[in-house]
Every structure is written in structure tokens, then in C-alpha cells.
C-alpha positions in Angstrom: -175.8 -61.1 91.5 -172.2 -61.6 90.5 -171.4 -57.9 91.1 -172.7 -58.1 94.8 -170.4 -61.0 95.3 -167.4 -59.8 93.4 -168.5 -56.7 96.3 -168.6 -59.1 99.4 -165.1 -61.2 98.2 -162.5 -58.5 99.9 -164.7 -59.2 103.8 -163.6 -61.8 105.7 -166.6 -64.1 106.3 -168.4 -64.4 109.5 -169.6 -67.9 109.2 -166.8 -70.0 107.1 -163.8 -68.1 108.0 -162.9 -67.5 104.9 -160.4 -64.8 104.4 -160.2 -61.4 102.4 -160.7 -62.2 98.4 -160.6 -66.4 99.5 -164.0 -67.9 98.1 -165.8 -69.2 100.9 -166.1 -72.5 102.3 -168.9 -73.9 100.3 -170.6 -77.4 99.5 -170.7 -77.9 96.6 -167.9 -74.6 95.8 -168.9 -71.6 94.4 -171.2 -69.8 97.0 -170.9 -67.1 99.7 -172.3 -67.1 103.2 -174.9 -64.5 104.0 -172.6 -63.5 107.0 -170.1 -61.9 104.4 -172.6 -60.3 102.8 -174.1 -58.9 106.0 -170.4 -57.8 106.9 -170.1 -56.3 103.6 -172.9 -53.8 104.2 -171.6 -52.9 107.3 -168.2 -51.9 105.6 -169.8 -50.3 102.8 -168.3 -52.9 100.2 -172.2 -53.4 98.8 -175.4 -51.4 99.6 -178.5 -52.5 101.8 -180.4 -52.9 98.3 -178.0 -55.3 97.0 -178.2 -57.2 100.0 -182.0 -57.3 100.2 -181.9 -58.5 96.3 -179.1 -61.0 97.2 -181.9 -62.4 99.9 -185.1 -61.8 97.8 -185.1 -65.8 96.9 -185.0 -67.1 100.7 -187.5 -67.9 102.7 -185.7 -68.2 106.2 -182.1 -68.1 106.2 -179.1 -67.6 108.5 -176.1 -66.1 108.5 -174.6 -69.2 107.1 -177.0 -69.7 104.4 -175.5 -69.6 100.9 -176.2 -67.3 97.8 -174.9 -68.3 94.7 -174.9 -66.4 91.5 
């Protein structure tokens, strides 16, 4: 999990506004919005199977869900 983070960290995110390699804006610290994540596929930062293992764990979720490793 830490690798697909460490992936997503140079993408902005989408949901906090948290900027390139700036941990997002989490409560309590130390998470990472899905809407990074997502952004990070679409750059090619981390692939489709990293996200779907990222994910594996949620039941619904939202682009401003958190992941934490």
C-alpha cells in the first residue's frame, strides 16, 4: 500500500487540495483521498491494479474517502 501512495504523492489532489508531494489534508493525518489516487491513474503515476487493491477494503466510497497504509 505504501508504494501506491508514495505513487499518488507527486498529483495534486482532487478532493483536499493538497498540492504536488504535500500529504493530504487528513483527520486524523496520514491518509490520502481517493481523488488523488483516481488522478494518479489517469497520469500514469500508479496502475488500475494498484488502485483497485488500494479500494479492495471499501464498501462504498467517494472520491474523498481516505486510504491509509
Amino acid at each position: 500500500m505504501a508504494e501506491i501512495i508514495n505513487g499518488a504523492q507527486p498529483v495534486d489532489c482532487g478532493s483536499c487540495g493538497a498540492c504536488s508531494g504535500v500529504p493530504c489534508l487528513t483527520d486524523p493525518p496520514g491518509g490520502t483521498h481517493i481523488a488523488r489516487l483516481a488522478r494518479a491513474v489517469r497520469l500514469g503515476r500508479i496502475t488500475n491494479a494498484g488502485l483497485a487493491y488500494a479500494l479492495a477494503g471499501f464498501g462504498e466510497f467517494s472520491g474523498a474517502s481516505v486510504v491509509r497504509p
